[in-house]
SEDREN-979122 format. One line per 5 residues: their letters; for each residue z, y, x negated of N, C-alpha, C. Coordinates in steps of 0.1 Angstrom, whole numbers. Example, Ala and Ser with C-alpha at 12.3 -4.5 7.8 and 13.67 -1.06 7.14 Angstrom:
! SEDREN-979122
as> 78/-57/-132/78/-45/-123/78/-33/-132  71/-22/-128/71/-11/-137/79/0/-129
This chain:
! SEDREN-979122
xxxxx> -323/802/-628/-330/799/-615/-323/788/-608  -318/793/-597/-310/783/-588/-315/775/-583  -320/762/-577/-330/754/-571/-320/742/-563  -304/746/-561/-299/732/-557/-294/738/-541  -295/746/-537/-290/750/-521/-286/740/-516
xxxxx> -291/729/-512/-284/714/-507/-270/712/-514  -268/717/-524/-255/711/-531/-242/724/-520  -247/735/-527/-240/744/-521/-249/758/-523  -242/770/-516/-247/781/-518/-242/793/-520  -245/805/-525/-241/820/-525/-231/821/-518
xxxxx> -219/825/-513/-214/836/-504/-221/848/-504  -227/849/-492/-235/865/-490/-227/876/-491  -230/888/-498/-224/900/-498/-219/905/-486  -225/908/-479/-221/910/-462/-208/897/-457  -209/886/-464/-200/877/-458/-186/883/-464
xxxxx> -189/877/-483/-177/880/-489/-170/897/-486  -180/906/-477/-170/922/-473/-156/919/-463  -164/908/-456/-160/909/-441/-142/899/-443  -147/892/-452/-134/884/-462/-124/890/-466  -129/901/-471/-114/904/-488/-109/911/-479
xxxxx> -103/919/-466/-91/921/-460/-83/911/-457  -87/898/-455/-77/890/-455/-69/881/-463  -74/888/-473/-65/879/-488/-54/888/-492  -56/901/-484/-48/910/-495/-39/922/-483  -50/924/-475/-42/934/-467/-38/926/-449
xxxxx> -48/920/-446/-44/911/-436/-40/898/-437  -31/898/-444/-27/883/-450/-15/875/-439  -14/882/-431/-1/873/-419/-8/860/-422  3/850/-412/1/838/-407/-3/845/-396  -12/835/-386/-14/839/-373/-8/833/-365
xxxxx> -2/823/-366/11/817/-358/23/828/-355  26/836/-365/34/846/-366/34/853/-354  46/860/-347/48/869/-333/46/882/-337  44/886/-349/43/902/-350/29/909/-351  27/921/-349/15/929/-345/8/920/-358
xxxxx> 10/926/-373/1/918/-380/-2/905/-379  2/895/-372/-6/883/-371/-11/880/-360  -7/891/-350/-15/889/-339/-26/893/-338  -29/902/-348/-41/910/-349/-51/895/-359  -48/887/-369/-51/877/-372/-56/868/-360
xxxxx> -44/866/-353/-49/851/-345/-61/862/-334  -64/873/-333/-73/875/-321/-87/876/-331  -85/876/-344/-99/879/-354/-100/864/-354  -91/856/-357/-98/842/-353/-103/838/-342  -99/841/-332/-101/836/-316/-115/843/-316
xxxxx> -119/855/-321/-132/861/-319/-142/857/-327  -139/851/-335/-149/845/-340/-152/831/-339  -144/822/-334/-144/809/-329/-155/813/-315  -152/824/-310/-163/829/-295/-173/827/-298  -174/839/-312/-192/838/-320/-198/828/-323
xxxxx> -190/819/-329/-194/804/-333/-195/799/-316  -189/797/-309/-190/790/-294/-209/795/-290  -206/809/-288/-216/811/-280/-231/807/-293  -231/806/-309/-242/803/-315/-247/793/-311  -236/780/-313/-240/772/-307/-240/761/-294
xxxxx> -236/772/-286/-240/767/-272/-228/760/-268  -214/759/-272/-207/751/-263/-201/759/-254  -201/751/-243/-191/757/-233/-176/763/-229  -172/761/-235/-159/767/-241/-153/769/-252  -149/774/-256/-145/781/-270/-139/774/-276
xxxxx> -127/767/-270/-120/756/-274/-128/747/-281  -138/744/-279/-150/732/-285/-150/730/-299  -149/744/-303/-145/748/-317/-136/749/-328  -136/738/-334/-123/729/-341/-127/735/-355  -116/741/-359/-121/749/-372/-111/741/-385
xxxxx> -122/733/-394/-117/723/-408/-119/727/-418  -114/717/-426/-113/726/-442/-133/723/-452  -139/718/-437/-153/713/-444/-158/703/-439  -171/702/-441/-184/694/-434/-173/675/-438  -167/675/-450/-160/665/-449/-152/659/-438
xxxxx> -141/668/-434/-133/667/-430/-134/667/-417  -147/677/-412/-152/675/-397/-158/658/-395  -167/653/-409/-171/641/-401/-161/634/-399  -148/633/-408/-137/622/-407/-130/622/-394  -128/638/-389/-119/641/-380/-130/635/-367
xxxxx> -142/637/-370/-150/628/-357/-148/618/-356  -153/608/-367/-149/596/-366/-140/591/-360  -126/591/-369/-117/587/-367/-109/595/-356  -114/609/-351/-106/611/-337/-114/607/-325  -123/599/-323/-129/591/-313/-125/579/-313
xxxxx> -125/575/-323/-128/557/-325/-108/553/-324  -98/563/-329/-87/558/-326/-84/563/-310  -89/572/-302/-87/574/-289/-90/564/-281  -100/556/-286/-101/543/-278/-105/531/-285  -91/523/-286/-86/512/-292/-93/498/-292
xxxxx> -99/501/-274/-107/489/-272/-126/487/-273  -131/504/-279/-137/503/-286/-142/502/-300  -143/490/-307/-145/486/-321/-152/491/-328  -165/492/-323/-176/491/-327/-188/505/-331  -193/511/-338/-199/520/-343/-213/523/-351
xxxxx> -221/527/-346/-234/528/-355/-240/539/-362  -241/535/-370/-248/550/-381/-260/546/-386  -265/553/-397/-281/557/-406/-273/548/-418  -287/541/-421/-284/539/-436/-282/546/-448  -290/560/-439/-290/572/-450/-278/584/-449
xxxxx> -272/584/-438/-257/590/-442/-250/595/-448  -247/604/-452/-236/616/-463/-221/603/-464  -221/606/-475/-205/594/-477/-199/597/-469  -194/610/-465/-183/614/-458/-185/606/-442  -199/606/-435/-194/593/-422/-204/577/-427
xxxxx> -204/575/-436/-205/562/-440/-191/555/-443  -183/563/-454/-172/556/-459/-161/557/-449  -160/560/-438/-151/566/-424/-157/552/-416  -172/552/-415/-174/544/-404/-172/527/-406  -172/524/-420/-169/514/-427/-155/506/-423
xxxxx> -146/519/-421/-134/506/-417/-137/505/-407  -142/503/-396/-147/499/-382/-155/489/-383  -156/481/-369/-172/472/-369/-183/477/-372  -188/482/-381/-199/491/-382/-213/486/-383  -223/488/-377/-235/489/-378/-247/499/-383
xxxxx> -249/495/-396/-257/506/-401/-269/500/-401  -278/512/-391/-292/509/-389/-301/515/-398  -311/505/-407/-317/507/-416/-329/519/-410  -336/526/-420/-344/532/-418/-363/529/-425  -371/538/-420/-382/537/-422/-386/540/-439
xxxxx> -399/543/-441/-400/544/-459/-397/562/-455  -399/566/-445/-398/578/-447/-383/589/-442  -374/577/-442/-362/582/-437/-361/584/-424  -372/578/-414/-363/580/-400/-360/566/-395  -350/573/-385/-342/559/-375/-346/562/-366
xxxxx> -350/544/-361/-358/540/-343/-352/540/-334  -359/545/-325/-351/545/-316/-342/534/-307  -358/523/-312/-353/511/-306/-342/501/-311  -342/504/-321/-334/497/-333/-319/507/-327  -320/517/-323/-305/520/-321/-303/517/-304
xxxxx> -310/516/-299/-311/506/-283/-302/492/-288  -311/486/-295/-308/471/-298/-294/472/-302  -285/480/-310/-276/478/-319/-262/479/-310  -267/485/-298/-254/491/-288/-244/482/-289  -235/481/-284/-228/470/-278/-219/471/-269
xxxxx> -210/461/-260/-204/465/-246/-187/476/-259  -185/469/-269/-174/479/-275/-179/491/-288  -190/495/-279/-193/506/-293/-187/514/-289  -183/526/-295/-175/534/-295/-178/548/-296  -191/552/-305/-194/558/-314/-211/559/-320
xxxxx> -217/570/-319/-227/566/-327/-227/581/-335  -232/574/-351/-231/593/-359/-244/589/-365  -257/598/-362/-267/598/-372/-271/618/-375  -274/616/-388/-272/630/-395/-287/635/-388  -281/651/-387/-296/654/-383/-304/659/-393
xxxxx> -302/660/-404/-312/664/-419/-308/659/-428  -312/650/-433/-307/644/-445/-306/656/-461  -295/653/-462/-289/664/-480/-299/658/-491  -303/647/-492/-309/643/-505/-329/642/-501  -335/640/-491/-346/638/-490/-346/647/-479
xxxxx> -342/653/-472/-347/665/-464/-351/659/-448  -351/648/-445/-357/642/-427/-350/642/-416  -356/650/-416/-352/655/-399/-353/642/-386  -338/639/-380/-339/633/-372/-344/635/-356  -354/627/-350/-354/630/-333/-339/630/-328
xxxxx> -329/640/-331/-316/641/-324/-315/634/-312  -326/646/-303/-323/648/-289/-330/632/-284  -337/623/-286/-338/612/-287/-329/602/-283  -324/601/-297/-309/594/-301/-300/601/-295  -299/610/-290/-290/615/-281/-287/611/-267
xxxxx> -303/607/-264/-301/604/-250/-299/595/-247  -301/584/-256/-301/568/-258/-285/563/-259  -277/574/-260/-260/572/-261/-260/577/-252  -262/589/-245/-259/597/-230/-255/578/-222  -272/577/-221/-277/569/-210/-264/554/-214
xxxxx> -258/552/-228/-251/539/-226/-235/543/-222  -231/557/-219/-220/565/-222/-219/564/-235  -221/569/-244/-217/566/-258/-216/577/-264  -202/585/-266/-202/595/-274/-217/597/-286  -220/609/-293/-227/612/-300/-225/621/-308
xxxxx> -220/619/-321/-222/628/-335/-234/629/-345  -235/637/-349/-241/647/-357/-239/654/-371  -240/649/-376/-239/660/-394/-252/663/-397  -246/678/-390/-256/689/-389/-257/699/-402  -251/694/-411/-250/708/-423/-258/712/-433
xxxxx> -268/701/-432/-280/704/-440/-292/717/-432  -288/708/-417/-296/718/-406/-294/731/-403  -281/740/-403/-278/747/-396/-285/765/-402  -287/760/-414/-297/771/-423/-314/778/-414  -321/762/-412/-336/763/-409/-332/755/-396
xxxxx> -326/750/-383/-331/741/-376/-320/745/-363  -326/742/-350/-319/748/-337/-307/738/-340  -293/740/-339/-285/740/-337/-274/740/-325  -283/741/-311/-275/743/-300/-268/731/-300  -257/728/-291/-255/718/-287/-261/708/-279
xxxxx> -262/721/-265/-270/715/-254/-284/714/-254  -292/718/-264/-301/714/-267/-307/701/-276  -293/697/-279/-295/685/-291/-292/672/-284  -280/676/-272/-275/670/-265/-267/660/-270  -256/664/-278/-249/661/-287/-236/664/-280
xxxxx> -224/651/-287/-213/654/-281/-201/662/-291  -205/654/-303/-198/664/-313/-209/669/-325  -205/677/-332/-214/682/-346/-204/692/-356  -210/684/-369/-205/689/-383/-209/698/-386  -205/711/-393/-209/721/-401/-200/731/-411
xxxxx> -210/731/-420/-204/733/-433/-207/751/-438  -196/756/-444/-199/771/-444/-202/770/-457  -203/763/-468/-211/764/-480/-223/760/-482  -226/755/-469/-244/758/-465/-249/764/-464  -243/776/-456/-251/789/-448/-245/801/-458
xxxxx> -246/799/-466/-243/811/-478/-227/812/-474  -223/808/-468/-207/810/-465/-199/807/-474  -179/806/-475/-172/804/-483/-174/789/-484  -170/787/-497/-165/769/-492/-150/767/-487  -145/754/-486/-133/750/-480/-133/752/-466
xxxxx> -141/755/-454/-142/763/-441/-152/750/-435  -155/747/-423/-163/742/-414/-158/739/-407  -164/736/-397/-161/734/-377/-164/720/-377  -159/714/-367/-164/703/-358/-164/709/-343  -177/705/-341/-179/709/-323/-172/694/-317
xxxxx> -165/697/-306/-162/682/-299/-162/690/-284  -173/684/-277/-172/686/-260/-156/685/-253  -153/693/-243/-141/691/-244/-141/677/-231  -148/669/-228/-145/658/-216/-145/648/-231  -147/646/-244/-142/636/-254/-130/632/-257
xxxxx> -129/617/-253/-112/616/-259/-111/617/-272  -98/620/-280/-99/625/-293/-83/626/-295  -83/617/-307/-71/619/-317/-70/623/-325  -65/638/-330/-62/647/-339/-57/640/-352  -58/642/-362/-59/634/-372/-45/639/-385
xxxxx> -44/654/-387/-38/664/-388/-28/662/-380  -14/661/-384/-2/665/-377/6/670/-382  13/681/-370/21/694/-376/23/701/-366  15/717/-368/16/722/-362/11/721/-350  6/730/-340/-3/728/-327/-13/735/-326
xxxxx> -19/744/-342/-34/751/-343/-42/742/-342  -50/751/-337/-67/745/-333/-65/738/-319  -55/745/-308/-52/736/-297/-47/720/-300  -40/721/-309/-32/708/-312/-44/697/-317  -55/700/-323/-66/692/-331/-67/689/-338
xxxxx> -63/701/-347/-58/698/-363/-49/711/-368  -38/707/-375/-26/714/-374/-28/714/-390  -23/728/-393/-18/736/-405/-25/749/-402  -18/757/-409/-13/772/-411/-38/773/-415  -45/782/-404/-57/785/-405/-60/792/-421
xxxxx> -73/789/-424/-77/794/-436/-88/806/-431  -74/817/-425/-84/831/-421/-96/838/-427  -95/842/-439/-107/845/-447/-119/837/-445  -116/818/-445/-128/815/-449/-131/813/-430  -125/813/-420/-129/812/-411/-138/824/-406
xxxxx> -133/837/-410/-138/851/-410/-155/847/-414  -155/846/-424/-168/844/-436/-176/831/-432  -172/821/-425/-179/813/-417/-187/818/-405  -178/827/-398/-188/830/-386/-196/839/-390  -196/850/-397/-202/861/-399/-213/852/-408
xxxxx> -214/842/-418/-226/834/-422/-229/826/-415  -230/823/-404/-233/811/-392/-244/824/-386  -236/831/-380/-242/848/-376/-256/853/-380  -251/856/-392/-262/859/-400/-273/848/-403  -272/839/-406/-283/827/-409/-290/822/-396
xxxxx> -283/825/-380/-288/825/-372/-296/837/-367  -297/845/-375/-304/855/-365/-318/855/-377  -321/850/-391/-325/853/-395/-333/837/-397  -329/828/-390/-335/813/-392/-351/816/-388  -358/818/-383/-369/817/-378/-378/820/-392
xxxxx> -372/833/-391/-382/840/-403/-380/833/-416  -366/831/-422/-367/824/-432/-373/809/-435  -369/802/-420/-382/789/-424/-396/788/-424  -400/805/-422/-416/803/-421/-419/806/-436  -407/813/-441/-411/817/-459/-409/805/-467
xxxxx> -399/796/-463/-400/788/-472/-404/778/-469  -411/775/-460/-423/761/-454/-431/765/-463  -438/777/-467/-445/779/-475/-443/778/-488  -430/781/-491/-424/777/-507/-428/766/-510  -422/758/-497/-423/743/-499/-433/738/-499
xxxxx> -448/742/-494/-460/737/-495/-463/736/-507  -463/753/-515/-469/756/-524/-462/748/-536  -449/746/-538/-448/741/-545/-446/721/-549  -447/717/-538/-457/705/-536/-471/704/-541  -478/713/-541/-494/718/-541/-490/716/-562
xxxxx> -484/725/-564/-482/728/-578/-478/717/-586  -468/711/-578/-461/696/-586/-474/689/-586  -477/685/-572/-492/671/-581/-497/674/-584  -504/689/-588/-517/694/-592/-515/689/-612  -501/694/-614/-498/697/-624/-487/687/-635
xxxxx> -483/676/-623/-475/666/-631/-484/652/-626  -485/646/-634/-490/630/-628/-485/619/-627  -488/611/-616/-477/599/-614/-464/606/-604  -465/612/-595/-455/624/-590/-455/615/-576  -441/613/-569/-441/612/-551/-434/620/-546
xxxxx> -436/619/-536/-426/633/-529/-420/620/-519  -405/620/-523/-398/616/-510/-396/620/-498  -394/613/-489/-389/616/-478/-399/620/-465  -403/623/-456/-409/625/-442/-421/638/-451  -431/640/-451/-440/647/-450/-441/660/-448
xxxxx> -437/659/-430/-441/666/-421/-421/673/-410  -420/659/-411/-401/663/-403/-393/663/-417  -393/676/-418/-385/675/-431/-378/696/-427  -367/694/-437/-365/707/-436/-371/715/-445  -372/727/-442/-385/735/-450/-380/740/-468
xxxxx> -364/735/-466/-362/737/-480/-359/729/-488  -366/718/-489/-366/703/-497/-379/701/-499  -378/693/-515/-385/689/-523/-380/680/-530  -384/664/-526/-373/658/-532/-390/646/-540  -388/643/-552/-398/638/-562/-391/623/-573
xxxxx> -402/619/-570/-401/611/-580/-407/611/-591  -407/609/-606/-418/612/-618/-416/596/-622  -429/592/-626/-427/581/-631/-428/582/-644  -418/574/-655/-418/572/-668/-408/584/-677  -401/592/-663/-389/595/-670/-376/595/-664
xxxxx> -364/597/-670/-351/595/-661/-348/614/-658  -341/612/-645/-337/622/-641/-327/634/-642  -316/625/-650/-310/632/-659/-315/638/-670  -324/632/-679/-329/638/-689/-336/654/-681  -341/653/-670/-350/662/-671/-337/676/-664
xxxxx> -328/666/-654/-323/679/-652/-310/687/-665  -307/680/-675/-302/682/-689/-312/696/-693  -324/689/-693/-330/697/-698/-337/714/-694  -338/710/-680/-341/722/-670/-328/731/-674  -317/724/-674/-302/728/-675/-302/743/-686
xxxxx> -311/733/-698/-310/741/-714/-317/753/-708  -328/755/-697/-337/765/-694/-332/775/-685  -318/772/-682/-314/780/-670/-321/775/-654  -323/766/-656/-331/761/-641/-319/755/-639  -317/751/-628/-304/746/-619/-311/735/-611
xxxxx> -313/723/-607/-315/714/-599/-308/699/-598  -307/690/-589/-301/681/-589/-310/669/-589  -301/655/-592/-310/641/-597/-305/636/-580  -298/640/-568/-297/638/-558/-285/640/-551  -272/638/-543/-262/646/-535/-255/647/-541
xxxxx> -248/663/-546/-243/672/-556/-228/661/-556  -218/653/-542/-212/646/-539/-209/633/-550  -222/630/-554/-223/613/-560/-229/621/-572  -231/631/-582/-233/633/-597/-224/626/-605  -214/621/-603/-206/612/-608/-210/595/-613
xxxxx> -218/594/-603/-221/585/-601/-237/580/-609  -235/566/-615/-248/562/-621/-257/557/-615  -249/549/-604/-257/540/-593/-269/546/-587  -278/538/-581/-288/544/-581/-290/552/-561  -293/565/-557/-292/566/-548/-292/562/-536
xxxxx> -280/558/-526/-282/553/-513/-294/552/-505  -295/567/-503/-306/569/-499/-323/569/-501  -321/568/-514/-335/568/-520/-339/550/-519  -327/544/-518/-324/532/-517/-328/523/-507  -325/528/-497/-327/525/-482/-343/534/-478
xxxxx> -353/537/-486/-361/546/-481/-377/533/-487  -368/528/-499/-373/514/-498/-376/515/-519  -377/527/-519/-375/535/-541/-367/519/-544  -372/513/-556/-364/510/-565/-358/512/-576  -348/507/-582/-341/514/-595/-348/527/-605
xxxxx> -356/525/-612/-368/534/-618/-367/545/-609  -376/543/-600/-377/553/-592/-368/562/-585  -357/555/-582/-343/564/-583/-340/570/-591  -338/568/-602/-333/571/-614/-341/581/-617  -354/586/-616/-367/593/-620/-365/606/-607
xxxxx> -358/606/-599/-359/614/-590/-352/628/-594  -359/639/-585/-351/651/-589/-348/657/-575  -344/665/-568/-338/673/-557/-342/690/-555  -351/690/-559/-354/708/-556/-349/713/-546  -338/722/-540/-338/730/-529/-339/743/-528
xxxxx> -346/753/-520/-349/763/-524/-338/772/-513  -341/784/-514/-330/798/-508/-328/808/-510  -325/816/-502/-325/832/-502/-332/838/-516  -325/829/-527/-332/839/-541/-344/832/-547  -353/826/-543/-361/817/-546/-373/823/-544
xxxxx> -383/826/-548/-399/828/-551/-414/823/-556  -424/831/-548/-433/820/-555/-434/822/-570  -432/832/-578/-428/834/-592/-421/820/-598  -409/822/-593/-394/812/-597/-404/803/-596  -410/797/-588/-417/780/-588/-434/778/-593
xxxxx> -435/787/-595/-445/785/-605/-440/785/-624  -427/794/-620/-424/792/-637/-420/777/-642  -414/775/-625/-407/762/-629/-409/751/-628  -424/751/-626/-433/740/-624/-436/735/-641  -441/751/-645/-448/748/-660/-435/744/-670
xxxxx> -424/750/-667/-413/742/-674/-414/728/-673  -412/721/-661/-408/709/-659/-424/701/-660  -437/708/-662/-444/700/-666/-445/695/-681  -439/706/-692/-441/707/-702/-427/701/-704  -417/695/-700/-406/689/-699/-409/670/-695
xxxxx> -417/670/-686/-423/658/-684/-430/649/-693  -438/660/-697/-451/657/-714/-444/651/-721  -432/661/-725/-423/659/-739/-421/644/-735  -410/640/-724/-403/630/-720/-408/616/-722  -421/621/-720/-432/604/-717/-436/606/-728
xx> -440/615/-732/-440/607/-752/-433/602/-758  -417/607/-759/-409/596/-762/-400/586/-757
């Protein structure tokens, strides 16, 4: 039983069809001059379209195709913040994906703390501005607690100081609008091992009036943005799961809001001493993020492990790691209660079955724990 979707996800069957021509029979370079790689560079160009028009940018160009939700927030970062030398200065979430925390860090950085429920004020990002900021990146769904930011808010609050505006959108782009111009965002992250897509593949959106230093140097793909030989397949398999998860977003977050109720309903009913992290109510509909008191989190996901249940102690990124979570950190949890936390995420193969079995597992997993 799968339960970590936040970490990563399935390649869909329909995705991985639309793929295996290009590992084997359409395999050019598309930089290449001959029919076969021109037929390449026009299957990219067409689907960079698809991606354009999902999410609302104005030109095609907008769409800077990377090796991942990584790589997009770095290339944000750091291709704004070096385009303009004489702005220093940068603000982010305390709760932040490493990938634009440890980026924003070599800069003047300002990380603005958040609420017990994972959101950031608005006023507090008013106050933080400065005459050399540069930059502001706050995520619009958090990976480990599920909280949905007022974007379009915080969006406007940079419009109104000129202040570029980024987004790491990859938790969102499954259950949550994604336009641009609706978010009113100047750049945005996304990741194709979110949306059942390949891994190694994501976009960065960058409006094209943004100054920007390409980060990547080489060749002059991606309109000279970021240079090396395209990873065709997984670009292929990104749009067609961008595609597909947008046409099917509405209906699937009304199935699993309800997942997600029910199995909140089941966890307290059924385990005691239980919290639920994160926003309540602004949360994405496929998170479930808990705290148990009086056991550690690893034990229980060891143990889920031995059951065939699959879930995480919090961002699949930091399992390495013993420290206790950033985020759970900043939400106000102390050590214990870090440590005690688990990450349910649910997705396409997930049921009220599956979460009712796997409640009584992990209650009868709980019992065991706190006895000894």
């Amino acid at each position: 039983m799968y339960l970590d979707h936040a970490a990563t996800t399935p390649v869909r069957k329909e995705v991985l069809e639309v793929m295996l021509p290009y590992f084997s029979e359409k395999f050019a370079n598309p930089s290449s001059l001959y029919s076969l790689a021109r037929e390449n560079r026009r299957d990219i160009e067409n689907a960079r379209a698809k991606i354009a028009e999902i999410i609302g940018a104005e030109a095609v160009e907008e769409v800077i195709f990377t090796s991942g939700g990584t790589e997009s927030c770095n290339l944000a970062i750091d291709g704004v913040m070096q385009a303009n030398p004489k702005k220093t200065h940068i603000v982010i979430s305390s709760i932040e994906h490493s990938a634009v925390l440890n980026v924003a860090e070599k800069y003047d950085c300002t990380i603005l703390e958040v609420d017990e429920f994972g959101k950031v004020d608005p006023v507090k990002l008013k106050e933080a501005i400065r005459p050399e900021t540069g930059l502001i990146s706050i995520m619009y769904a958090n990976n480990e607690i599920g909280t949905i930011q007022d974007i379009q808010v915080l969006s406007q609050i940079a419009r109104e100081a000129g202040i570029p505006f980024h987004t790491d959108a990859c938790q969102a782009a499954s259950c949550l609008d994604i336009n641009v111009q609706n978010l009113g965002v100047d750049l945005l992250t996304l990741n194709g091992s979110k949306i059942y897509g390949p891994k190694g593949v994501g976009i960065l959106y960058k409006k094209d009036s943004i100054l920007f230093n390409p980060q990547i140097l080489g060749g002059d793909q991606e309109s000279g943005m970021r240079a090396g030989t395209e990873n065709v397949p997984g670009i292929i398999g990104f749009a067609k799961a961008l595609e597909l998860i947008t046409n099917e977003r509405k209906f699937e977050a009304i199935r699993l809001k309800k997942l997600q109720a029910n199995l909140i309903e089941m966890l307290q009913k059924n385990i005691s001493e239980i919290k639920i992290n994160g926003h309540l109510t602004d949360r994405i509909p496929n998170n479930v993020n808990i705290s148990i008191d009086g056991v550690e989190g690893e034990s229980v996901l060891v143990r889920l492990d031995q059951k065939g249940i699959f879930v995480s102690t919090g961002s699949a990124c930091s399992a390495n790691n013993m420290n206790p979570s950033h985020v759970l950190t900043a939400i106000g949890l102390n050590k214990n209660q870090s440590h005690s936390s688990l990450r349910i995420s649910l997705g396409h193969s997930n049921n009220e079955k599956d979460l009712e079995k796997f409640v009584k597992i992990l209650s009868e997993i709980v019992s065991d724990l706190r006895q000894i």
